[in-house]
N, C-alpha and C positions, 0 to 999 in steps of 0.2 A: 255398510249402509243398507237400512232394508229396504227389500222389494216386495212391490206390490202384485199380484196377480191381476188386479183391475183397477182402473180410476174410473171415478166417476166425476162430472162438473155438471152441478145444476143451477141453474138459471134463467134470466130473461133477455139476455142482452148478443151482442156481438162480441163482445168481449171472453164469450166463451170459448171460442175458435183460439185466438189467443196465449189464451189459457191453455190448451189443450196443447197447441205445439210446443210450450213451453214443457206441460208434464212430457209430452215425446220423446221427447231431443233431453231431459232428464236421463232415463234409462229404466227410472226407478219402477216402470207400472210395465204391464202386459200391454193388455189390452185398452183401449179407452170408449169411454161412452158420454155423449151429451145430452143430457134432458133440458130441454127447455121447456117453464114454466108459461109462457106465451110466445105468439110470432114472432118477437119485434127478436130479428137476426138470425133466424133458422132457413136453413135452407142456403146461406148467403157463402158460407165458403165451405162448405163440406165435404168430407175427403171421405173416398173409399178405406181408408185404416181405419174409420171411427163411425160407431153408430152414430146418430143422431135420431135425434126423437122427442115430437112435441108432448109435454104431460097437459090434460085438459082439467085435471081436479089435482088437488094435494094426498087424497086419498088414495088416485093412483101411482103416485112416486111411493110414497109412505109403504105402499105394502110391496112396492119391488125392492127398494131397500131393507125393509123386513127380512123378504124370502132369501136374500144374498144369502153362499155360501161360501163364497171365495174371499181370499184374504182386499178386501178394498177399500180406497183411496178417495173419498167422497170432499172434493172439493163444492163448496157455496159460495156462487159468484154473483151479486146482485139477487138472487134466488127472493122472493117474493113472501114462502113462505116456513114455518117453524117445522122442525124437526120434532118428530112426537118421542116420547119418552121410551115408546117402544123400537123403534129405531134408533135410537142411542145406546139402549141395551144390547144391540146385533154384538159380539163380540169380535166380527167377522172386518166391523166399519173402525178408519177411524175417520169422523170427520170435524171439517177444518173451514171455517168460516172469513169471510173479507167484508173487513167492516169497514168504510170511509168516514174513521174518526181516529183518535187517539186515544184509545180505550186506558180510565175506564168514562171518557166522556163521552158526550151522546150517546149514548143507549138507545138503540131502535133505529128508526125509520131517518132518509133522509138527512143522515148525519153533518153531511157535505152543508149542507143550509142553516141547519142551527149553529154550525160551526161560526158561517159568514155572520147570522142575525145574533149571538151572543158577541160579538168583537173578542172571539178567542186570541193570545197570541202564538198559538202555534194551531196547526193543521196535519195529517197525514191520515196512515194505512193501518191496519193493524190484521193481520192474520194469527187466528187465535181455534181452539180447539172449541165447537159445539156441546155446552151440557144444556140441563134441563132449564138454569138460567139463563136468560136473554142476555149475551152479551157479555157474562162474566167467565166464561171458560177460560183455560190459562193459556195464556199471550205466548205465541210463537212466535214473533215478528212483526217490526214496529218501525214505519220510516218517515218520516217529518218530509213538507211542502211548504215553502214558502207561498206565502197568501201577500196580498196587498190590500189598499183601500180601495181598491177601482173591478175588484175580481167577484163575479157571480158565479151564481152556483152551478151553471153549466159549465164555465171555465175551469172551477177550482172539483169539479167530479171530472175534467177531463184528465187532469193534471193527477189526481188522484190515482184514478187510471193506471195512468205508466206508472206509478212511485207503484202499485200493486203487483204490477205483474212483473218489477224488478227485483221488488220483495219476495215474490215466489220462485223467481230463480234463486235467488239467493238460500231464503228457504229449502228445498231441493239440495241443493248442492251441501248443504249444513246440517238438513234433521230436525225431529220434532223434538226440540227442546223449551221446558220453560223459564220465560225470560221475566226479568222483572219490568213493567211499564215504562216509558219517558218521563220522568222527570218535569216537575212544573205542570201540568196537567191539572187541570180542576174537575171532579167530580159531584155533582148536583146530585147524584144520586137519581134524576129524572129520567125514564123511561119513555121515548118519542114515538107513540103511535102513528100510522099510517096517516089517520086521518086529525094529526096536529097539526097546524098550520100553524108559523109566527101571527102575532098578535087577531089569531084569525082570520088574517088575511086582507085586513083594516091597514089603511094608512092614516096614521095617526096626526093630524095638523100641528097638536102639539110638543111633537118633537119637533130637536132642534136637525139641523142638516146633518149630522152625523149619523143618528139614528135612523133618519128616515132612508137614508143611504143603504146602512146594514138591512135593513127591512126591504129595499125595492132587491138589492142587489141576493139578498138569501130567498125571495120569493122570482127571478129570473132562471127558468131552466131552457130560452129560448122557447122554440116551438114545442118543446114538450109538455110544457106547462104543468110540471109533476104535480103543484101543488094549487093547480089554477091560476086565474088571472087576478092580481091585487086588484080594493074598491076601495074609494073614496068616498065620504058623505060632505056633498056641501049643499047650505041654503037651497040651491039648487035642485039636487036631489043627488043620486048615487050613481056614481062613474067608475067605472072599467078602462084599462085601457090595454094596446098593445106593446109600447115601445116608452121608453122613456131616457130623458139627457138629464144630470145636474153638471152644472159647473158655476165657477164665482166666477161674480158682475161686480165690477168697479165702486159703482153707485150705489148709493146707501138712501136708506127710506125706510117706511115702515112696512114692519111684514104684511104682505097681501097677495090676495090671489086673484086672478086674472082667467078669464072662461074666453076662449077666443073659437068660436062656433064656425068660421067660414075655414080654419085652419084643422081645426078637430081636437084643439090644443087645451090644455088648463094650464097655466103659469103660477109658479108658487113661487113667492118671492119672500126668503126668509134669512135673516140679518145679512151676509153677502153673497148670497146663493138665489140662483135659481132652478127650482126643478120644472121640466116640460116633462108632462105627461102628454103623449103624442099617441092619435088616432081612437081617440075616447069614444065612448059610448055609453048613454045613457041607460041605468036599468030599471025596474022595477025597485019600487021604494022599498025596503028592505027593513 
């Protein structure tokens, strides 16, 4: 099994620490190192065995990856942003990317959420080698999540989560070999920019309950609000909200909606469903 002289894990998240005990307790690396691409989790468990260190621009990882000259182990956890063609040239690196899809679906950004807002019927991890295309480098490891109808995208990225970093022990222990994809798998061939949002970000009135489900629950990162807060346009004018409940009502009527201002509520009442949208706020006509 080879060994590494150096690991490297770059990203944004806590999830890095994680990671790194895993490569540890592996065997396979030296030394190890953490770049984190912003704050959110730096500083939070870090161990004397392991650098850590915030990167503030892409330009400065990109040229310490460059200058490597040791044989290293560049893991992409969450990582933010693209590996330049000159850094995949390093003959020094190999690096190894975590994508939360089932490649080769979702491509890009946010995988976790288009997964929810297309009604995929499968979900997972996929650890795969970094080339110059986005997302197409060949698949080392591939493990399926059960999803349901009731599951957002902060639940189904949590869940993701551990299927990853089971995956990279797994990995680890097995080698970089390449595998051929999961089976049943749809590929759009669509590319997910940072700044996609499902339908914009629009709740659509015209859907039916199911849709609009996929859409609340793929735009739900809790308080993170990866991809902001969903808007509605009604007669009214254009609302925002925090928090939102569907669930079926007995009683049958015709679809309509309900603005209830002392409550902070908009009520959608559609063939036996109701969605509360809770803690609304009015915006700017848009």
């Amino acid at each position: 099994m080879e060994r590494y002289q150096k690991g490297i894990i770059v990203g944004g998240t806590g999830l890095l620490y994680q990671a790194a005990e895993i490569l540890e307790q592996s065997g396979r690396v030296g030394k190890i190192e953490l770049y984190f691409c912003n704050g959110n989790g730096f500083g939070k468990k870090q161990k004397d065995t392991m650098l850590c260190r915030q990167i503030a621009e892409k330009k400065e990882l990109m040229e310490l990856l460059i200058q490597e000259t040791e044989e290293t182990l560049v893991l992409s956890v969450m990582n933010p942003w693209l590996f330049t063609e000159e850094v995949l040239q390093n003959p020094k690196l190999l690096v190894i990317n975590l994508h939360h899809a089932l490649l080769p679906a979702h491509r890009g950004r946010n995988a976790e959420a288009w997964t929810i807002y297309e009604g995929d019927a499968k979900a997972g991890i996929t650890w795969h080698k970094v080339d110059p295309q986005i997302d197409r480098g060949t698949i080392y490891l591939q493990k399926e999540v059960a999803t349901d109808n009731g599951m957002t995208s902060l639940k189904l990225l949590s869940l993701l989560n551990k299927a990853a970093l089971s995956g990279l022990q797994e990995l680890l222990l097995e080698g970089f070999r390449e595998r051929a994809p999961i089976s049943g798998v749809s590929d759009s061939g669509k590319l997910h920019l940072a700044k996609d949002i499902p339908n914009g970000g629009w709740l659509d009135l015209s859907w039916g309950p199911e849709q609009m489900s996929r859409f609340l629950r793929a735009m739900d990162y809790g308080i993170m609000q990866v991809m902001g807060r969903p808007k509605v346009r009604l007669p009214e004018g254009v609302y925002r909200w925090k928090s939102w409940q569907m669930r079926e009502i007995e009683e049958k009527g015709p679809d309509h909606i309900k603005i209830d201002a002392e409550c902070k509520e908009i009520q959608i009442f559609k063939k036996e469903t109701k969605l509360i949208l809770k803690q609304i706020e009015k915006m700017e006509d848009e």
